[in-house]
Every structure is written in structure tokens, then in C-alpha cells.
N, C-alpha and C positions, 0 to 999 in steps of 0.2 A: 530531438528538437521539441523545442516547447515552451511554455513558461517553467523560470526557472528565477528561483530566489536565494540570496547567498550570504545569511546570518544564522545567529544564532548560538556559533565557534562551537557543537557541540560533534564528540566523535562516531562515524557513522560509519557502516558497512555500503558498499556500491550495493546496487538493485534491491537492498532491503527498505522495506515499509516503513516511514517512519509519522508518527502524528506529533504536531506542536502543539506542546501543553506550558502555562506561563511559566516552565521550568527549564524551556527548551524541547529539541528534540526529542523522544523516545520511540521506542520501536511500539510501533500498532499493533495491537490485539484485541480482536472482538471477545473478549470475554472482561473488555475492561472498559472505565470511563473513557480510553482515548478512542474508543469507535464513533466519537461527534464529535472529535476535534480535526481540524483542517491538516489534510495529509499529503504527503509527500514521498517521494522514493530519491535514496540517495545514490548522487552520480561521484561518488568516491569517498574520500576517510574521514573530513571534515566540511559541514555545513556551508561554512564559511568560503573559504578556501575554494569547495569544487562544486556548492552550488547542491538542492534541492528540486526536485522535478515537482511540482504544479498540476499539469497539465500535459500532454502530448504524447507522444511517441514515444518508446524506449524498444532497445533487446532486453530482454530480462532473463536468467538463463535460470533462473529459480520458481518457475511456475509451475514444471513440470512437464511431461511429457502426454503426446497422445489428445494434445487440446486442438477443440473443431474452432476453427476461425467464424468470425461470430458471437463466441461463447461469450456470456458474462463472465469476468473473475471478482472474487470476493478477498475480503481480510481477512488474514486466517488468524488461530489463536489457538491455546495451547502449546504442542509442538510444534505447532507453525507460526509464533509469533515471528513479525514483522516480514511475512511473506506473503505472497499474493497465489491465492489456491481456485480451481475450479468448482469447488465445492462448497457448498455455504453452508455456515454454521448448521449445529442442527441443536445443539445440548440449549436445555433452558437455562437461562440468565444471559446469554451469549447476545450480540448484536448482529445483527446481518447488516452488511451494507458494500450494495456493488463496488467497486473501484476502477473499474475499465472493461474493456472487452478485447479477447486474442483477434491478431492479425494475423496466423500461422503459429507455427510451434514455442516461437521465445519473442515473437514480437507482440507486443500492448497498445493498445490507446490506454493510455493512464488517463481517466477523468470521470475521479471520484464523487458518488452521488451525494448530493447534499442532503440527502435521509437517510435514516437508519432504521430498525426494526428492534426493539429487545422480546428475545422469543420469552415465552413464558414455558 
């Protein structure tokens, strides 16, 4: 539950990251321009169709295991593009930017910070 917005007709994976760039969708990676564009996690195949997460609450079953509720989660990138990781960047050029915090194992507050950091 949450805010959820439902355009764009672009194809998307459920619980993956994804940032609006004027191209549409694509998947999130800090290691790219789309770490300052307005993000989102997809609640099924297409945009349109099943809708874009915002804000709120999700299960996410792709975070990972072994996370302390509380935790901040970050964007990941690399072999983690458009996944949501415990770990934040560390390589230079990379962007850090929170995205939510665990509620227990696969549950999220989805609500991603409006800054970012590019590490040097």
C-alpha cells in the first residue's frame, strides 16, 4: 500500500527498482544518471497496467537476507542494478542514495531520499 502511479506502458519486473527518466522507465543504478531521477519499484510486468510504487510499504523478496529492521537500504548498481541492497555504494563515481528502510526480513518502507551523494 502506498502511493502508486500507473503510466508510462514501459515493461517491468515485480519488486525491481526502477527510475523515470523522459524515456520512461528503466531500472535504477547508482552508478548512472538515473540515481536523481524520481524512483519507483514495480508491482508487476507493466507500468501501466499494474502500477509503480511511490511510496509505502512493500514485501520485497530481493533485498536479501539477514537484514536488521531499521536498516537503511540503498540502490544498488552494478550486479545489482535495479535492486534495493543493505549496502551502499562504495566505488567512486557511484551515487549513494537511501531508498527506504527494512521492516523485518523482505518487508520495506519504500521512500526514497530526495538526495544523493556522488562518491569521489
Amino acid at each position: 500500500r502506498g502511493e502508486i502511479v500507473s503510466f508510462g506502458n514501459s515493461t517491468t519486473v515485480k519488486g525491481i527498482l526502477y527510475a523515470h527518466t523522459g524515456s520512461g522507465w528503466t531500472m535504477a543504478n547508482s552508478g548512472s544518471g538515473t540515481a536523481s531521477c524520481s524512483l519507483a519499484i514495480a508491482l508487476g510486468t507493466n507500468s501501466t497496467d499494474n502500477g509503480m510504487l511511490l511510496r509505502g510499504f512493500m514485501n520485497v523478496d530481493n533485498v536479501g537476507q539477514n537484514i536488521q529492521s531499521g536498516q537503511p537500504l540503498y540502490m544498488g548498481g552494478g550486479s545489482t542494478t535495479g535492486r534495493i541492497t543493505p549496502e551502499p555504494p562504495g566505488a567512486s563515481g557511484t551515487y549513494a542514495r537511501v531508498v527506504g528502510y527494512a521492516y523485518g526480513e523482505n518487508i520495506i518502507h519504500f521512500c526514497p531520499d530526495n538526495t544523493w551523494v556522488k562518491l569521489s
